[in-house]
KOLLOMAR-68631 format. One record per atom (N, C-alpha, C, O): residue in three letters; atom name; x negated, y, z negated; residue number from 1. Coordinates in Angstrom, 1 decimal, decimal comma, padded with zeros to 4 digits. Layout:
N
DORO  code  site       X       Y       Z  pos
DORO   Ala    CA       X       Y       Z  NUM
...
***
This chain:
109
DORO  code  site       X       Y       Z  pos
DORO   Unk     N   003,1   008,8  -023,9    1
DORO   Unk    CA   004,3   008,3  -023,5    1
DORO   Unk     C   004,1   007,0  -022,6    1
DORO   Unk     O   003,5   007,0  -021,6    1
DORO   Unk     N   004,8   005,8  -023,3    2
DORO   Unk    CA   004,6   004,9  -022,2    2
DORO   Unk     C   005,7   004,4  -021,3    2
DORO   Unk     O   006,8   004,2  -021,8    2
DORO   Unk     N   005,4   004,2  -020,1    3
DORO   Unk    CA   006,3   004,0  -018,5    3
DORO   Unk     C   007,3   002,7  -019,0    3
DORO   Unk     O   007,1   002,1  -020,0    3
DORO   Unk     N   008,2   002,6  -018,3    4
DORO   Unk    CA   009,0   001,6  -018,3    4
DORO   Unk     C   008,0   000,1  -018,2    4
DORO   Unk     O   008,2  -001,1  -018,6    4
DORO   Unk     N   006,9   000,9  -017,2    5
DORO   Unk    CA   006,3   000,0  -016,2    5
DORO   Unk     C   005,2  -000,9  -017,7    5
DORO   Unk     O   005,0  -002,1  -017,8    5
DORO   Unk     N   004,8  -000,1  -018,4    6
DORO   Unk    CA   004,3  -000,5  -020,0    6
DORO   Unk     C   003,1  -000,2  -019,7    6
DORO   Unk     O   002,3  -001,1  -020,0    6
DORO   Unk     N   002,8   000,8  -019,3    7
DORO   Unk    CA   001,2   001,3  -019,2    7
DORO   Unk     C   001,6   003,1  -019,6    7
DORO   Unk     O   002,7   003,7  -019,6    7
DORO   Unk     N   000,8   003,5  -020,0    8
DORO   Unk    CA   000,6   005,6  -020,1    8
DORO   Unk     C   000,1   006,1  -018,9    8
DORO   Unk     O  -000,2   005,4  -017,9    8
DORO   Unk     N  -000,1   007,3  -019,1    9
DORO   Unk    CA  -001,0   008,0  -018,0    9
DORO   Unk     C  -002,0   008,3  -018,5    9
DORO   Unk     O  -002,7   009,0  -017,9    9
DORO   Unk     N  -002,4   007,9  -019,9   10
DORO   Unk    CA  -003,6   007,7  -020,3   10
DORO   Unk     C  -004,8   006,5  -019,8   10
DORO   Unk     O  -005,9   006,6  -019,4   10
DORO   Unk     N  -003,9   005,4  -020,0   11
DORO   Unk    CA  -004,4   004,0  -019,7   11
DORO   Unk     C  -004,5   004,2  -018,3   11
DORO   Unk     O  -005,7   004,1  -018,1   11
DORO   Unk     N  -003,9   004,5  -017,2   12
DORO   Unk    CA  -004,1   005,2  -016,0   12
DORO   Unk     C  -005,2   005,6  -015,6   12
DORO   Unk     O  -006,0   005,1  -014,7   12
DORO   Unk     N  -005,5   006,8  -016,4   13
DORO   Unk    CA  -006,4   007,7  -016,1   13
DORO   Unk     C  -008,1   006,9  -016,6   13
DORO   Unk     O  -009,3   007,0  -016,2   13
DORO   Unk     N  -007,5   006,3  -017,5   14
DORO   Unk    CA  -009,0   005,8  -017,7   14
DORO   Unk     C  -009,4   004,6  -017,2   14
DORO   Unk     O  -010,5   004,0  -017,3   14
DORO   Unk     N  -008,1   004,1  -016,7   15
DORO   Unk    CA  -008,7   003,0  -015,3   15
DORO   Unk     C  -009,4   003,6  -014,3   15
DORO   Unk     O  -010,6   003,6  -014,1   15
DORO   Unk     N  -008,5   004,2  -013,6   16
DORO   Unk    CA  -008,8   005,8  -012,5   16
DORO   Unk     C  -010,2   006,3  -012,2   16
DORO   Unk     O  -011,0   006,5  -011,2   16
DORO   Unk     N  -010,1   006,6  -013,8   17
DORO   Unk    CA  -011,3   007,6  -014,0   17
DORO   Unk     C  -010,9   009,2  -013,6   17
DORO   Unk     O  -010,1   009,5  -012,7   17
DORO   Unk     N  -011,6   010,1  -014,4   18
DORO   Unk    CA  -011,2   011,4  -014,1   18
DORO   Unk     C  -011,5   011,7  -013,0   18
DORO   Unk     O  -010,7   012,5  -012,7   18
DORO   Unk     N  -012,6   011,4  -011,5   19
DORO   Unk    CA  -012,4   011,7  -010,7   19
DORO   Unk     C  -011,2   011,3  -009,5   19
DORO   Unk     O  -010,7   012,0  -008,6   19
DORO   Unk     N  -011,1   010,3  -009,7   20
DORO   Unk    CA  -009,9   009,6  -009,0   20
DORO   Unk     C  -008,3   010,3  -009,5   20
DORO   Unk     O  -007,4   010,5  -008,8   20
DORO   Unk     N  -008,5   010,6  -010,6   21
DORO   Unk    CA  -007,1   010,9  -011,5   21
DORO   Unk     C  -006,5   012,4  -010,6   21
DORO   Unk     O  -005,4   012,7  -010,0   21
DORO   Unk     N  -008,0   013,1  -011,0   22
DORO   Unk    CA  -007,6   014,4  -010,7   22
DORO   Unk     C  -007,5   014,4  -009,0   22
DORO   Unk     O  -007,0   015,4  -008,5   22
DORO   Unk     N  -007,8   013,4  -008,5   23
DORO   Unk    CA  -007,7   013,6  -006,9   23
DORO   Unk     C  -006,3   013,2  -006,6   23
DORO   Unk     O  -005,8   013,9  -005,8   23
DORO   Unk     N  -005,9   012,5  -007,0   24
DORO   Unk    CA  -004,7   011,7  -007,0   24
DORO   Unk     C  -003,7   013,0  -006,3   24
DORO   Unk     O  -003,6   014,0  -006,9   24
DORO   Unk     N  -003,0   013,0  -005,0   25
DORO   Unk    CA  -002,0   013,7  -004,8   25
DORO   Unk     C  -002,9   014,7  -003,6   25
DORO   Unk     O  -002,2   015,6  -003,2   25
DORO   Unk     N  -004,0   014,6  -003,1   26
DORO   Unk    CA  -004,6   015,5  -002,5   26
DORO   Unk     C  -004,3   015,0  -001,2   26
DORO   Unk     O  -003,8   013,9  -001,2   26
DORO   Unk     N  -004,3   015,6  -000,1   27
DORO   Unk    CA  -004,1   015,0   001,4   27
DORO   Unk     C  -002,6   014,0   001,3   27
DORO   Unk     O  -002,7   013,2   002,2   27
DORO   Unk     N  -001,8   013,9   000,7   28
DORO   Unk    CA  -000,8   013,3   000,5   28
DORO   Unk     C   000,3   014,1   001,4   28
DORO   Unk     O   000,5   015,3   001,3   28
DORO   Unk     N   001,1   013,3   002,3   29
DORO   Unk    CA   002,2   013,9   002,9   29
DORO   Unk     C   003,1   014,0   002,2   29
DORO   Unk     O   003,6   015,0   001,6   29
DORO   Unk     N   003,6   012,1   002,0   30
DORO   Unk    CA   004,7   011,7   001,8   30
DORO   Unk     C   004,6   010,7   001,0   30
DORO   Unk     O   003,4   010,3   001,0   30
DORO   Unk     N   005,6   009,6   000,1   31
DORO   Unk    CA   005,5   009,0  -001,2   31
DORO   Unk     C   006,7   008,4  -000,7   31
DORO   Unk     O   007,8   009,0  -000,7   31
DORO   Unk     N   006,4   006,9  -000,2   32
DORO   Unk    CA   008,0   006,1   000,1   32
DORO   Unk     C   007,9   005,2  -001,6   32
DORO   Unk     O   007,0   004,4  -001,8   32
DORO   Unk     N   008,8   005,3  -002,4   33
DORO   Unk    CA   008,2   004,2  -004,1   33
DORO   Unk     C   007,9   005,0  -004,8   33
DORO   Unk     O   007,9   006,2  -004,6   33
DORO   Unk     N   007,5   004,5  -005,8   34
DORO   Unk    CA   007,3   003,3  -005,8   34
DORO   Unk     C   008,6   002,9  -006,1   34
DORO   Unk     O   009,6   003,6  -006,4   34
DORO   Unk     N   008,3   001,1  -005,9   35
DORO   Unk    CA   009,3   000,3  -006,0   35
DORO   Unk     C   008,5  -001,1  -006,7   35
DORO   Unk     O   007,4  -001,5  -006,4   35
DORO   Unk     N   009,4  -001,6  -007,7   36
DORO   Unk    CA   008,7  -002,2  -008,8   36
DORO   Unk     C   009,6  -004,0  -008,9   36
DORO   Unk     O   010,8  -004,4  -008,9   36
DORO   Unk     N   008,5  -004,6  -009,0   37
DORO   Unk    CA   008,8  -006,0  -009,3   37
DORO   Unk     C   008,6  -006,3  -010,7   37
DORO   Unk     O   008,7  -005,5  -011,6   37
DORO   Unk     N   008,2  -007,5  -011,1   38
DORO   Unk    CA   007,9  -008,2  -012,6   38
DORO   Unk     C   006,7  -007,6  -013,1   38
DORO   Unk     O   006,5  -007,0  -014,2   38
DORO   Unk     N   005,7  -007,9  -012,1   39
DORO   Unk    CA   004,5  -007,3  -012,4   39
DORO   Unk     C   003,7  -006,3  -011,5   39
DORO   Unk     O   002,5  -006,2  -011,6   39
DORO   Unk     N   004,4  -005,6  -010,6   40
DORO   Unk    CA   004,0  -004,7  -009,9   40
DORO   Unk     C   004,6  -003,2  -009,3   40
DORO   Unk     O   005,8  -003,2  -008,9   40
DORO   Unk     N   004,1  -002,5  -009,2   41
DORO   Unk    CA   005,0  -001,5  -008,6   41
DORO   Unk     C   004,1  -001,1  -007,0   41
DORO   Unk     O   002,9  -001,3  -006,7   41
DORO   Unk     N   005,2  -000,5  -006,0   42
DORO   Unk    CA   004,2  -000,7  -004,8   42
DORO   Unk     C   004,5   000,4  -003,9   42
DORO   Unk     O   005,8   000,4  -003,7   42
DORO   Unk     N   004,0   001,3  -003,3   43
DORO   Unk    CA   004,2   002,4  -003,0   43
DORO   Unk     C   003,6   002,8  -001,1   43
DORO   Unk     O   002,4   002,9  -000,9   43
DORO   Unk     N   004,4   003,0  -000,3   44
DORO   Unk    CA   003,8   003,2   000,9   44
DORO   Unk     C   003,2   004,9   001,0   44
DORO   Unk     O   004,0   005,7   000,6   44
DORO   Unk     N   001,9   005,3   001,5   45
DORO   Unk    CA   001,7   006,8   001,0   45
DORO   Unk     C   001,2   007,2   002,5   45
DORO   Unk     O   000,5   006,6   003,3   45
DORO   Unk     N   001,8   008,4   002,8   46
DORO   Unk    CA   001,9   009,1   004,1   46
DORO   Unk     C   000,5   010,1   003,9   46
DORO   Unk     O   000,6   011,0   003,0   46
DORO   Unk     N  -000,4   010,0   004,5   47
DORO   Unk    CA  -001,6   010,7   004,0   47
DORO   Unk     C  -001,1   012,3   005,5   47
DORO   Unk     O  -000,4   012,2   006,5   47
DORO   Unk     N  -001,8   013,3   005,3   48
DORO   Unk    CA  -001,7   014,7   005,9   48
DORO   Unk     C  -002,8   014,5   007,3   48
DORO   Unk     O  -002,9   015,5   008,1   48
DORO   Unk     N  -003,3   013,6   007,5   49
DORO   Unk    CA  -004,4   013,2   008,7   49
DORO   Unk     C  -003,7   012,2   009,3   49
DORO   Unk     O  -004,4   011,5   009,9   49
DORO   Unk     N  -002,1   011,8   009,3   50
DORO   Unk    CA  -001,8   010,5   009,8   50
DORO   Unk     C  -001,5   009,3   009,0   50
DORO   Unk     O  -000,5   008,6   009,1   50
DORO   Unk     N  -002,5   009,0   008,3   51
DORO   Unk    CA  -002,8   007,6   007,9   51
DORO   Unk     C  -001,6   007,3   007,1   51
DORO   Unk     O  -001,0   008,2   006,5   51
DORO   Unk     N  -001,0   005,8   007,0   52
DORO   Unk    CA  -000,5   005,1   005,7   52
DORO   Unk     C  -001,3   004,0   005,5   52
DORO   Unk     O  -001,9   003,2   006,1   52
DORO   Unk     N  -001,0   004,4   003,9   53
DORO   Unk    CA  -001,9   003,4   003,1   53
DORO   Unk     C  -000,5   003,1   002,1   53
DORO   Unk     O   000,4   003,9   001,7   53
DORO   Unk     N  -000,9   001,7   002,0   54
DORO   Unk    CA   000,2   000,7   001,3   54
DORO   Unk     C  -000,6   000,5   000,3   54
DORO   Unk     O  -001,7   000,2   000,5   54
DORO   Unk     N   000,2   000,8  -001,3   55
DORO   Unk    CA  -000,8   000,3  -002,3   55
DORO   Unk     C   000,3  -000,6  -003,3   55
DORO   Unk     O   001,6  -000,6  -003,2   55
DORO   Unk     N  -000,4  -001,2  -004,2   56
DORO   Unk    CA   000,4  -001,9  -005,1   56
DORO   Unk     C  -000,4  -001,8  -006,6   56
DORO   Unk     O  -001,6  -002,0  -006,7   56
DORO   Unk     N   000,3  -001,6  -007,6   57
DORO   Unk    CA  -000,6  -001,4  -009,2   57
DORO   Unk     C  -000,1  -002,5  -009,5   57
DORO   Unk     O   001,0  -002,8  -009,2   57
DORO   Unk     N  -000,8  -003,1  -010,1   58
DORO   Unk    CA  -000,5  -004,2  -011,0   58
DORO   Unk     C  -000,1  -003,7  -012,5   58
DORO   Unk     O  -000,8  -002,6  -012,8   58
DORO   Unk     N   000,6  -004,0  -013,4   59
DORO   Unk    CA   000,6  -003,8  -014,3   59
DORO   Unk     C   001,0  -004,7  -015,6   59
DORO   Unk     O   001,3  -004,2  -016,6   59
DORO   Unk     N   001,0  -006,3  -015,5   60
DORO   Unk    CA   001,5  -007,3  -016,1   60
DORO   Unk     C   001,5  -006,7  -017,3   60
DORO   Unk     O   000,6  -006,0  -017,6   60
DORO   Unk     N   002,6  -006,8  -018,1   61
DORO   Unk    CA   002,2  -006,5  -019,6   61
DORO   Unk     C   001,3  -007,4  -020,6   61
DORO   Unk     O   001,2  -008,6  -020,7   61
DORO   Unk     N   000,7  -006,2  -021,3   62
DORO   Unk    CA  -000,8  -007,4  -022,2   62
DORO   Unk     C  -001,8  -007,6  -021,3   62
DORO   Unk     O  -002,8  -008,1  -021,8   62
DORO   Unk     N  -002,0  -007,2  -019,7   63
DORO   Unk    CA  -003,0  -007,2  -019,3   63
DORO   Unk     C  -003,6  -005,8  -018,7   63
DORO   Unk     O  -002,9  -004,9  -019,1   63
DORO   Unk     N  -004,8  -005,3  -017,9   64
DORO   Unk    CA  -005,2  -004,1  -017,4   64
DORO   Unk     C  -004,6  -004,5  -016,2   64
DORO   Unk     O  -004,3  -005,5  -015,5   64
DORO   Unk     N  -004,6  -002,7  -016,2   65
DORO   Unk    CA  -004,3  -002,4  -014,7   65
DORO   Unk     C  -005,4  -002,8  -013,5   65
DORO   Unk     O  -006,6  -002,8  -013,6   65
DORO   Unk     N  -004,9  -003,0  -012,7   66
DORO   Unk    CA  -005,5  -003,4  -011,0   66
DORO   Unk     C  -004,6  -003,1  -010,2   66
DORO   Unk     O  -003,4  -003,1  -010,4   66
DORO   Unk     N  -005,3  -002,6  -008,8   67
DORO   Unk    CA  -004,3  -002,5  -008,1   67
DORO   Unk     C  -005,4  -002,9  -006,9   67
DORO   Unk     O  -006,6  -003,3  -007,0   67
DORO   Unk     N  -004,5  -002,7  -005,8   68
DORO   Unk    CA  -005,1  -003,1  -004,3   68
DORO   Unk     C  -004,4  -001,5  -003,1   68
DORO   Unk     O  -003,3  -000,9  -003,1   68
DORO   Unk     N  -005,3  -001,3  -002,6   69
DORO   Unk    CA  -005,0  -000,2  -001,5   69
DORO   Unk     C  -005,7  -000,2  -000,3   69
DORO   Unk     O  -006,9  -000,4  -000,4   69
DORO   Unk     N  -005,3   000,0   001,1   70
DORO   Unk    CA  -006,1  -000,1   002,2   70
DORO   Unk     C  -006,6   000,8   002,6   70
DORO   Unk     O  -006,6   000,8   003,8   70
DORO   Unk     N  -007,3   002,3   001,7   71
DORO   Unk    CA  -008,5   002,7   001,9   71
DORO   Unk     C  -009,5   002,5   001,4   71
DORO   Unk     O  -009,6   001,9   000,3   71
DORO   Unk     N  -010,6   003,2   002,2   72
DORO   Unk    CA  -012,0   002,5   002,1   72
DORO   Unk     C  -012,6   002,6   000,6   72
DORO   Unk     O  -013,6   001,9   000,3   72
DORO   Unk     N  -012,1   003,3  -000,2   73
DORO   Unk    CA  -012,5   003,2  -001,3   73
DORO   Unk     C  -012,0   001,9  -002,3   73
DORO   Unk     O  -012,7   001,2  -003,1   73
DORO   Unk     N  -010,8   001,9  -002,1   74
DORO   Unk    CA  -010,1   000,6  -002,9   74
DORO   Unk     C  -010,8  -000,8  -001,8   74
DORO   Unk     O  -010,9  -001,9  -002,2   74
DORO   Unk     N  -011,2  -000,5  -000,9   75
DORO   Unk    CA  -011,5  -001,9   000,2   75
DORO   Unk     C  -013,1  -002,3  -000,2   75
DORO   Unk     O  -013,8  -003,2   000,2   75
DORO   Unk     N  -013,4  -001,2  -001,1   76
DORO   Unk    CA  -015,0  -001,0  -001,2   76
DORO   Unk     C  -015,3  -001,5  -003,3   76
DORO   Unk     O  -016,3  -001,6  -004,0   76
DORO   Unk     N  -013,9  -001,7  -003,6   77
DORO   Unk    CA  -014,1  -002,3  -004,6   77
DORO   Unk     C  -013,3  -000,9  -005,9   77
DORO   Unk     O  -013,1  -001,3  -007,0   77
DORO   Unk     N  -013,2  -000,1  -005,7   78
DORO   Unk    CA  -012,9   001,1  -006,2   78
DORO   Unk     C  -011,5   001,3  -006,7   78
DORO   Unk     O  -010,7   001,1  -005,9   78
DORO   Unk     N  -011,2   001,6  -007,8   79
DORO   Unk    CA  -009,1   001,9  -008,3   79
DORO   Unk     C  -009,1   003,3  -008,0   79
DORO   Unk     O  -009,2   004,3  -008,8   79
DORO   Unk     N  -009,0   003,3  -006,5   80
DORO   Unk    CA  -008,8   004,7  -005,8   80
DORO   Unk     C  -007,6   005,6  -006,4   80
DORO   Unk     O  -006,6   005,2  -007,0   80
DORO   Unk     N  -007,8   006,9  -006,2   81
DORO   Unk    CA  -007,1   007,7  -006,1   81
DORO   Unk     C  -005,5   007,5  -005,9   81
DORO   Unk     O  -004,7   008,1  -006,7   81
DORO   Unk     N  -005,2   006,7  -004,9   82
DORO   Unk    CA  -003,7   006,4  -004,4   82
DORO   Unk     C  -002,8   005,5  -005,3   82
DORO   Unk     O  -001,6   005,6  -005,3   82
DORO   Unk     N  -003,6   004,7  -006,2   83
DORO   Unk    CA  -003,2   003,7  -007,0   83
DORO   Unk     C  -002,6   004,6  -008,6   83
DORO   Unk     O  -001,9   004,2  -009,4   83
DORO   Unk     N  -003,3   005,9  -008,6   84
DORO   Unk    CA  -002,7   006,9  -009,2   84
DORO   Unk     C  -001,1   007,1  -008,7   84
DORO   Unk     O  -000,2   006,7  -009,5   84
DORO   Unk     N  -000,8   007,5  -007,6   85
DORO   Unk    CA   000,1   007,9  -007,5   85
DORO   Unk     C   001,4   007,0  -007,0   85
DORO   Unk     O   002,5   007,6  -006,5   85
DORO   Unk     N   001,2   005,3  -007,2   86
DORO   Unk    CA   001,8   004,7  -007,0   86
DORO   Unk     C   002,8   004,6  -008,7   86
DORO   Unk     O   003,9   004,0  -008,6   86
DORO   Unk     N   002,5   005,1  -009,7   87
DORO   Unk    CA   003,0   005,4  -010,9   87
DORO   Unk     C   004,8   005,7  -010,9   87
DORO   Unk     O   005,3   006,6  -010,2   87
DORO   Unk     N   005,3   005,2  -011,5   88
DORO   Unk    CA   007,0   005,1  -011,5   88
DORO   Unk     C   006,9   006,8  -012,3   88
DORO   Unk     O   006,1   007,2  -013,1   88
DORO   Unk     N   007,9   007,4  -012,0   89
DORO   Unk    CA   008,8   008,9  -012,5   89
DORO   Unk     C   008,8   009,7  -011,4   89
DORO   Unk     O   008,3   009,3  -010,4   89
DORO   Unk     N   009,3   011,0  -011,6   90
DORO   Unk    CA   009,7   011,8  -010,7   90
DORO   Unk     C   008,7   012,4  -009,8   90
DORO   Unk     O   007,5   012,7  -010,2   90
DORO   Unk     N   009,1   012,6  -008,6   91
DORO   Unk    CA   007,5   013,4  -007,5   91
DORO   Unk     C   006,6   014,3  -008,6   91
DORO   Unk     O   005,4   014,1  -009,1   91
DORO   Unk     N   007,7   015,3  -008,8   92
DORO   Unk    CA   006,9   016,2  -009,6   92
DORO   Unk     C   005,8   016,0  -010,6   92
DORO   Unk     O   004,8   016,8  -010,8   92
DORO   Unk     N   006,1   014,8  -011,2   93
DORO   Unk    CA   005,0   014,4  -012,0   93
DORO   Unk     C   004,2   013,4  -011,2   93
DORO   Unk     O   003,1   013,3  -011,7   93
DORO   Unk     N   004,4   012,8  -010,3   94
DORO   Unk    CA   003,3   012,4  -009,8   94
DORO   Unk     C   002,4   013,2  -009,0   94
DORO   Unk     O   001,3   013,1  -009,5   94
DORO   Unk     N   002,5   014,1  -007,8   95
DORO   Unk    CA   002,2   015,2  -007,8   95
DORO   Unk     C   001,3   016,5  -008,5   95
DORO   Unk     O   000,3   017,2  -008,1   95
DORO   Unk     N   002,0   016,6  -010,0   96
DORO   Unk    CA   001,4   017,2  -010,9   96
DORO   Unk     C   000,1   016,5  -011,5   96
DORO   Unk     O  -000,7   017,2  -012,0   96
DORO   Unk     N  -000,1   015,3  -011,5   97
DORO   Unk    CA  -000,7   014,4  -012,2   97
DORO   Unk     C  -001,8   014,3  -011,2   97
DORO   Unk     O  -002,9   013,8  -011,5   97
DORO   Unk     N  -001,5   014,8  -009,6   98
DORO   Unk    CA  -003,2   014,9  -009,0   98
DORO   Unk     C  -003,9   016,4  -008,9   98
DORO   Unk     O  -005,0   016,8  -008,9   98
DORO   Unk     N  -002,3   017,1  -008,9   99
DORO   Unk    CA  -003,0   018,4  -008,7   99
DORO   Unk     C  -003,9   019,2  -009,9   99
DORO   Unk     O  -003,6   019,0  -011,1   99
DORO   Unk     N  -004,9   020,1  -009,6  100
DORO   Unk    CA  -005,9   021,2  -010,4  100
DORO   Unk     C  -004,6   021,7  -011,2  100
DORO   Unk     O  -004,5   021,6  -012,4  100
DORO   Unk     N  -003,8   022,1  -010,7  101
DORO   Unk    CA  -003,1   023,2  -011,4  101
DORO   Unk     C  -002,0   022,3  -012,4  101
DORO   Unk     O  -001,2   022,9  -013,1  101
DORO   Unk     N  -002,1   021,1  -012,2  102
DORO   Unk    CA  -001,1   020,7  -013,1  102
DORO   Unk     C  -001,5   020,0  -014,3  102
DORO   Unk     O  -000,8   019,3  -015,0  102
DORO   Unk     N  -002,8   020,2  -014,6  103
DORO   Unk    CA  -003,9   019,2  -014,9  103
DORO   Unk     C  -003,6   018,9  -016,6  103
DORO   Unk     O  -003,3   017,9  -017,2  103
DORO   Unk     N  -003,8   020,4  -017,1  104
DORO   Unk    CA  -003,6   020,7  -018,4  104
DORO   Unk     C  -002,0   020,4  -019,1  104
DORO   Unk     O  -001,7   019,8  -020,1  104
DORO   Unk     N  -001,2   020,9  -018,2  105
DORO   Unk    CA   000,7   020,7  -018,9  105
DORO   Unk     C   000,9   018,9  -018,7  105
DORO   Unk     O   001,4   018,2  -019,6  105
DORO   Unk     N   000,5   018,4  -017,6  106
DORO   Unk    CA   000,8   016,7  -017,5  106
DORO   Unk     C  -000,3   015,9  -018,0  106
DORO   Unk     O   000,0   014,8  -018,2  106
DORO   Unk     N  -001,6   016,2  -018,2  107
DORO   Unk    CA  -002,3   015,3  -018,8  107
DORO   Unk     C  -002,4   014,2  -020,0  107
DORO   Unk     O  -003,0   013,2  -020,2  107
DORO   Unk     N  -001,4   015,1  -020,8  108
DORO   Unk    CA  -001,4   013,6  -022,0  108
DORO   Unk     C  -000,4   013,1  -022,1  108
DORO   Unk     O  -000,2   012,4  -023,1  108
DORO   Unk     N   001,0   013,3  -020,9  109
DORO   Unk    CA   002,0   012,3  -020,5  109
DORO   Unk     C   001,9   011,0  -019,9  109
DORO   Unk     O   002,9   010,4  -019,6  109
***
């Protein structure tokens, strides 16, 4: 299925990568977004230790995904985990889409 945004959660995930994919949603408080421009959607993320991290996916159409995030793994060069869950549709599926237990029912959405 593809997002309004014109990418899958396939193309996602294999930007991602399965380890980032399946992390996606772990230590997560809270999810202010996303909120979407021409070519981006951008998501403020309330981490469970405190932290906010502000991320933004790029998603121009016709091109790959990139995004930008201010933890040390996206600062370190990496399409972190959080850039997962900057993804447009409902909590539940974003959410489901980091958790173990949701892995199998949302994975080829």
């Amino acid at each position: 299925m593809t997002d309004p945004a014109g990418f899958t959660v396939a193309d996602l995930r294999s930007r991602a990568g399965d380890e980032a994919f399946w992390a996606a949603g772990e230590h997560v408080a809270a999810i202010d977004g996303p909120y979407e421009d021409e070519w981006s959607l951008y998501a403020t993320i309330q981490l469970d230790d405190g932290r906010t991290l502000e991320t933004i996916l790029h998603h121009r159409v016709g091109g790959s995904l990139a995004g930008e995030c201010d933890c040390p793994q996206a600062l370190a060069g990496s399409f972190c985990a959080h850039l997962v869950l900057g993804r447009p549709g409902p909590p539940w599926r974003r959410r489901a889409c980091g958790g173990r237990a949701g892995r199998g029912d949302h994975a080829s959405r």
